[in-house]
VMD Tcl script that draws the C-alpha trace (Angstrom):
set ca {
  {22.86 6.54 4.58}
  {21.29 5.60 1.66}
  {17.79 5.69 0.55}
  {16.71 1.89 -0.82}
  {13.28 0.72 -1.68}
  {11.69 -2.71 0.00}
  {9.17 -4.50 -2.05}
  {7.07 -7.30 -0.68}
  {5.89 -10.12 -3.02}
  {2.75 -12.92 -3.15}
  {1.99 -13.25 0.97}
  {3.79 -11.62 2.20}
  {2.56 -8.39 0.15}
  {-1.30 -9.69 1.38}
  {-0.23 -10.02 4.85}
  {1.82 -7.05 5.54}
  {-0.97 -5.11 3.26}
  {2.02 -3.16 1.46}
  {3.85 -3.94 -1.57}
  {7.03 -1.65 -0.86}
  {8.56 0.33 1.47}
  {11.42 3.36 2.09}
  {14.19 2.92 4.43}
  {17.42 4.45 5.32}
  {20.11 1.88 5.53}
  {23.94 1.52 5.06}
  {24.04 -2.01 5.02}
  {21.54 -4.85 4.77}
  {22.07 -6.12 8.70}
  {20.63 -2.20 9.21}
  {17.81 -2.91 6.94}
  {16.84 -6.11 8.41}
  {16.97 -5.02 12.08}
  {14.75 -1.95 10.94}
  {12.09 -4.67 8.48}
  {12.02 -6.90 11.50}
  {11.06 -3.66 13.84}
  {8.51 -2.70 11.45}
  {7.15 -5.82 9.75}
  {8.31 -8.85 11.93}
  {5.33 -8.97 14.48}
  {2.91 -8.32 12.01}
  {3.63 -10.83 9.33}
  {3.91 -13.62 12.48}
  {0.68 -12.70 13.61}
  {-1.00 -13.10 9.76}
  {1.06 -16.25 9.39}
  {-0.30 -17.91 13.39}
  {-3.67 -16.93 12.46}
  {-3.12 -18.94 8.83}
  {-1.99 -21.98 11.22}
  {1.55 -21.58 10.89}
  {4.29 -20.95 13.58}
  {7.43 -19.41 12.87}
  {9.84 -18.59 15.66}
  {12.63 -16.00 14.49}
  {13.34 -12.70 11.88}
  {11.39 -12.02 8.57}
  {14.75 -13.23 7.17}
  {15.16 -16.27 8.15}
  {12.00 -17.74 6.35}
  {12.20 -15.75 3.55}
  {14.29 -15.26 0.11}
  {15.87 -11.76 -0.20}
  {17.46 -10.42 -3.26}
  {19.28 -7.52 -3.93}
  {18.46 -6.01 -6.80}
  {17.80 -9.04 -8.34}
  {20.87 -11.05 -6.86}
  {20.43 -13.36 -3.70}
  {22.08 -12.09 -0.62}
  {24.04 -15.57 -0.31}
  {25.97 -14.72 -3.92}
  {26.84 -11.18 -2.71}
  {30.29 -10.57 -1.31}
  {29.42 -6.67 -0.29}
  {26.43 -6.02 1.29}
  {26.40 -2.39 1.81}
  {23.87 -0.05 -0.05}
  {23.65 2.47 -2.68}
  {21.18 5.13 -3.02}
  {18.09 3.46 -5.14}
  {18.97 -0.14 -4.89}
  {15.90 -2.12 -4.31}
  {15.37 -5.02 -1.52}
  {13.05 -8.00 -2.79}
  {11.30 -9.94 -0.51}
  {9.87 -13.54 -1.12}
  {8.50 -15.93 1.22}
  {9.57 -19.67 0.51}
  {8.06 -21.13 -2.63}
  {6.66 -24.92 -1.37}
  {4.63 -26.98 -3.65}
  {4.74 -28.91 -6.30}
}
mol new
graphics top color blue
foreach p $ca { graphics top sphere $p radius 0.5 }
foreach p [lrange $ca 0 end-1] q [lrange $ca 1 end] { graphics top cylinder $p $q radius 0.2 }
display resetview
């Protein structure tokens, strides 16, 4: 397994009240299951108390990179010791 860093960004950094974290993954389906086990409840409670309902995993409302490229634009997701897991939520505005 490899060791890979998560880092949290903007709200998700607030409402988690963590910028990174360590996990042992071999792929990135391992390192979701084990971010949703972790973080998931959490960062669904912050976001209902903010007046927002979300039904479903951390990475379905979110933007995840890997090391610096989006998950949707990689053909292998399978780790490497030290790569690094950003984690966005959506940007709205305008």
């Amino acid at each position: 397994m490899a060791l890979i860093t998560v880092r949290f960004y903007s709200l998700w950094r607030s409402y988690l009240g963590t910028d990174s974290a360590t996990l042992q993954a071999d792929r990135i389906d391992d390192a979701l299951t084990q971010l949703e086990e972790k973080f998931g409840r959490r960062l669904r409670e912050k976001l209902e108390t903010a007046g927002v309902h979300l039904d479903g995993k951390i990475q379905d409302y979110s933007l995840i990179l890997l090391n610096g490229i989006n998950l949707r634009n990689l053909k292998s997701t399978d780790f490497k010791e030290g790569d690094v897991l950003h984690i966005f939520p959506p940007a709205i505005g305008g």
